[in-house]
C-alpha positions in Angstrom: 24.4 54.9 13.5 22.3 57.9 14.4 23.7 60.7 11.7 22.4 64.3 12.4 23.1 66.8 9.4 22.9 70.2 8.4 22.7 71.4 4.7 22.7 75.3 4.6 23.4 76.8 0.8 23.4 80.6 -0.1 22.9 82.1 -3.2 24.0 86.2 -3.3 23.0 88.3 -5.8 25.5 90.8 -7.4 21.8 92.6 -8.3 18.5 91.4 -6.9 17.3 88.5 -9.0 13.7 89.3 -9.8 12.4 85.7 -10.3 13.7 81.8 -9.7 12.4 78.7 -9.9 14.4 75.6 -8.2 14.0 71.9 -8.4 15.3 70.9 -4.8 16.4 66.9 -4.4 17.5 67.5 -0.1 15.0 64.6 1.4 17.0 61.3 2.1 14.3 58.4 1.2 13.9 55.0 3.0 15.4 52.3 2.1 16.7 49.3 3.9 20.0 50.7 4.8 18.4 54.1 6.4 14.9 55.4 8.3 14.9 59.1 8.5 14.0 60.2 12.2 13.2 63.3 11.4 13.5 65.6 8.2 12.7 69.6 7.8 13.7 71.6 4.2 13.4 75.4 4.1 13.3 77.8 1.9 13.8 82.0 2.9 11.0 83.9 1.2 9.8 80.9 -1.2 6.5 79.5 -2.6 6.1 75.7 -2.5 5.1 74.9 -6.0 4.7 71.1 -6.2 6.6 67.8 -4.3 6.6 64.8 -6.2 9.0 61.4 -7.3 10.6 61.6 -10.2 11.5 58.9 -12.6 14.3 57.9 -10.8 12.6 58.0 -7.3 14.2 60.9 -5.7 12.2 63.7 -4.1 11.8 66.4 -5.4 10.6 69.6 -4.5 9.8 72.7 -7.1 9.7 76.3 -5.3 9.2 79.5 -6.7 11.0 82.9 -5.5 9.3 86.3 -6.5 10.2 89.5 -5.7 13.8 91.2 -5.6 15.5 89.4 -3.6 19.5 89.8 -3.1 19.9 86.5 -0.8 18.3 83.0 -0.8 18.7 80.7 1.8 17.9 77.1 1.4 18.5 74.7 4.6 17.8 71.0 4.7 18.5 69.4 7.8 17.2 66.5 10.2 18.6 63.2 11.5 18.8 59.6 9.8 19.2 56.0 11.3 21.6 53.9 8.9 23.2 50.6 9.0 26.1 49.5 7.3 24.3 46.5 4.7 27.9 46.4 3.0 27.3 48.8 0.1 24.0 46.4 -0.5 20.9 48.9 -1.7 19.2 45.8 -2.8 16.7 45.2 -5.6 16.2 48.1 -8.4 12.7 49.4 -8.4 11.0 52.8 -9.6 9.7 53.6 -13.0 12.8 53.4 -15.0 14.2 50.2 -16.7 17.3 48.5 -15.5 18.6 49.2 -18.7 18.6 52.6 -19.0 21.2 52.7 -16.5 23.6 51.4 -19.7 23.0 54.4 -21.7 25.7 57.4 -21.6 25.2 60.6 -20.9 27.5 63.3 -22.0 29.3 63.5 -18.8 29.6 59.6 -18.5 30.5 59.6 -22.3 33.3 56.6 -22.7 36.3 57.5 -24.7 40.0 56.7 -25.3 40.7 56.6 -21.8 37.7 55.2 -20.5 38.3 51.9 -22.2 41.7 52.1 -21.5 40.6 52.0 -17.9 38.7 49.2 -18.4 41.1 47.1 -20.0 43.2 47.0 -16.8 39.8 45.8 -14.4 40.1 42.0 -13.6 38.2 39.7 -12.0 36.0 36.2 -12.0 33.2 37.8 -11.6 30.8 41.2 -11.1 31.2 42.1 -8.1 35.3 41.0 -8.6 35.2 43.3 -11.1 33.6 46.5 -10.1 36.0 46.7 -6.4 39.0 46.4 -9.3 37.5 49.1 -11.0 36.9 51.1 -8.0 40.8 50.3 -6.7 42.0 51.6 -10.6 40.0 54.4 -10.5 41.3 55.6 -7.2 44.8 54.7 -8.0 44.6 57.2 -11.4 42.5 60.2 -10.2 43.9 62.1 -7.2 41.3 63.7 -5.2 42.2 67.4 -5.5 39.4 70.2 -5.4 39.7 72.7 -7.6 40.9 70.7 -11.1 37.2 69.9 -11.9 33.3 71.4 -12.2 29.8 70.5 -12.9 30.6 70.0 -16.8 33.5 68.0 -16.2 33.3 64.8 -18.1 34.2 61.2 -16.9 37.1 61.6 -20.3 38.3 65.4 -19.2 38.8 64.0 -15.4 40.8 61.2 -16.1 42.8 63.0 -18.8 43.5 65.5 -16.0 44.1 62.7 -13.5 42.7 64.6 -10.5 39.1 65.8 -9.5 36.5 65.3 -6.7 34.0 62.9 -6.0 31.8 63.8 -8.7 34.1 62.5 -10.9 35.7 59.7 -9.4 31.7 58.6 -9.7 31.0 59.6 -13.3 34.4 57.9 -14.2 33.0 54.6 -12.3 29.5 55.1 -14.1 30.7 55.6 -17.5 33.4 52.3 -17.2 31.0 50.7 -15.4 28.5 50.8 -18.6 31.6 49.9 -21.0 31.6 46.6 -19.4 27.7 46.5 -19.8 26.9 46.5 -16.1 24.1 48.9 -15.2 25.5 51.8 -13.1 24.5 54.8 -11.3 24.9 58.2 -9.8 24.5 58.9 -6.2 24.5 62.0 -4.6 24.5 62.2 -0.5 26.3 63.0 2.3 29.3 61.5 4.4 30.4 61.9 8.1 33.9 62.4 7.6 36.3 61.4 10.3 37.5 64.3 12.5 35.9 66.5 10.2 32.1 67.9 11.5 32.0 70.8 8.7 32.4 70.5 4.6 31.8 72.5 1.9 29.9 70.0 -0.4 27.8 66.9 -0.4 29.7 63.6 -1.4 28.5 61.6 -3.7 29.3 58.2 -5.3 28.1 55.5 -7.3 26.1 51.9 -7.8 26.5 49.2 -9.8 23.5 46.3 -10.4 25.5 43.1 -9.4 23.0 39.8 -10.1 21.8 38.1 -6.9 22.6 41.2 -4.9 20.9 44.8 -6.8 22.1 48.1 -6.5 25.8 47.7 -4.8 27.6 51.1 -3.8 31.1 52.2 -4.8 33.0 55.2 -3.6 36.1 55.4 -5.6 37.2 58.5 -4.0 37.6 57.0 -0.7 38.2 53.0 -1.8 35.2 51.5 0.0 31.7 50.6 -0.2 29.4 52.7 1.5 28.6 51.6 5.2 26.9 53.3 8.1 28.7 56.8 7.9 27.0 57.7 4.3 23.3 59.2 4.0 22.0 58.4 0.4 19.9 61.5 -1.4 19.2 60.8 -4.9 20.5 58.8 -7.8 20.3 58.8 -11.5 21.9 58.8 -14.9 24.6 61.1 -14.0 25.2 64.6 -11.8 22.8 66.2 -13.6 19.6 63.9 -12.6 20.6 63.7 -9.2 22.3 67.4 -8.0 20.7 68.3 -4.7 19.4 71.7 -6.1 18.8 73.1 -10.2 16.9 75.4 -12.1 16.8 78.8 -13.2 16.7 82.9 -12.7 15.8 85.5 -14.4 17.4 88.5 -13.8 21.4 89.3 -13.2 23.1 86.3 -13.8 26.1 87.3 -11.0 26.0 85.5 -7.9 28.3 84.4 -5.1 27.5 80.4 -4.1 28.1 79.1 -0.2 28.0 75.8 1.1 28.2 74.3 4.3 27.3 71.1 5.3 27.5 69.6 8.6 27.3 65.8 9.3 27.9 64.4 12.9 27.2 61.4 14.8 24.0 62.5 16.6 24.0 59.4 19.0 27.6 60.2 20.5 25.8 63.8 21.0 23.1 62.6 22.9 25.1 60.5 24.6 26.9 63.3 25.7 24.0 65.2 26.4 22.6 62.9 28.7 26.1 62.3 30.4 26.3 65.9 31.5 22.2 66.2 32.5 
């Protein structure tokens, strides 16, 4: 499937913000599943400070903002071939040990309810038992925006039994490691059926199943990932992998927007080339 997306966020200032310095993760990489077409990442009124991969093998992209400035505008966009491989990333690979990915993190911290959770995942084998978890995890935390944050934990969500895809995946991560399979944080976006505009990237998570590698889970929408998802960057939890951080100085009031558009770009040019 040919996906064509559009990532605009905007950041206004309640007073100009005098200085800034993000860390941008907005470039989808290759991988078997997906070959980006075409990719462009700007940046109103910033410096390019340095592009690298970072231990987790997103990247990354550092850029400076100087000057009073009382809006920045940050736009990723570009089009990606995928392929549904079944949730399958494959192999692990990049700098980091497969088992780091068993150590907590204070969002994926597991608690009371956390093995709780995992008491009620069954199945013969790995695989068997990450889809149960995925189905439990589903079943317990109802999507609803608005309950959650960026500091939620995998223990606050599931005490609250509701939340959004960030926490469906840190409640999948943190389980995940309980049952001492490795497990991930993915961050990403997701053509949504009937629904061209969003206000957030998606984002979900892997498990390393022997014989098979990385293996996608989206608890928040009961299936592994397939054709219709667009994979960013991955890593311990939200915090390694959220598509833009970093840090101001100046007035710390600001108004956030988000919009993110993902559509089937081959149905467009079908269309295109129907009415040529």
């Amino acid at each position: 499937m040919r996906l064509k997306i559009s990532h605009l966020t905007e950041y206004r200032y309640d007073d100009p913000a005098k200085f800034s310095l993000q860390r941008l993760r907005l470039t989808p990489p290759k991988n078997n599943g997906q070959t980006v077409l075409g990719w462009s990442l700007k940046v109103e009124g910033a410096t390019p400070e340095v592009e690298y991969d970072d231990q987790f093998g997103n990247h990354v992209n550092l850029v400076s903002l100087e000057g009073e400035q009382q809006v920045t505008r940050i736009l990723a966009e570009g089009e990606v071939e995928t392929m549904d491989q079944n949730g399958v990333t494959g192999p692990h690979t990049g700098f980091c040990p497969l088992w780091l990915f068993l150590r907590e993190t204070p969002l994926t911290r597991s608690g009371k309810l956390v093995k709780e959770l995992i008491r009620t995942v069954n199945g013969d084998n790995e695989l068997a038992r990450m889809h149960a978890l995925m189905a439990a995890i589903h079943e317990t935390v109802i999507y609803r925006p608005g309950t959650s944050d960026a500091a939620t934990t995998a223990e606050q969500a599931l005490e609250k039994k509701s939340g959004v895809c960030q926490d469906h995946a840190h409640i999948f991560v943190a389980a995940a490691r309980a049952l001492q399979v490795p497990a991930r944080y993915v961050s990403g976006y997701l053509m949504m059926e009937e629904k061209v505009e969003q206000a957030a990237t998606h984002a979900w998570a892997e498990a390393h199943i022997p014989g098979l590698g990385w293996v996608g889970f989206d608890p928040a929408n009961e299936i592994c990932p397939d054709e219709r998802y667009v994979r960013i960057a991955s890593g311990l939890c939200y915090r390694d992998a959220a598509p833009i951080s970093g840090m101001r100085i100046g007035t710390p009031g600001e108004t956030l927007s988000v919009t993110v558009k993902v559509e089937d770009g081959g149905q467009m040019q079908s269309q295109s080339q129907s009415q040529s």
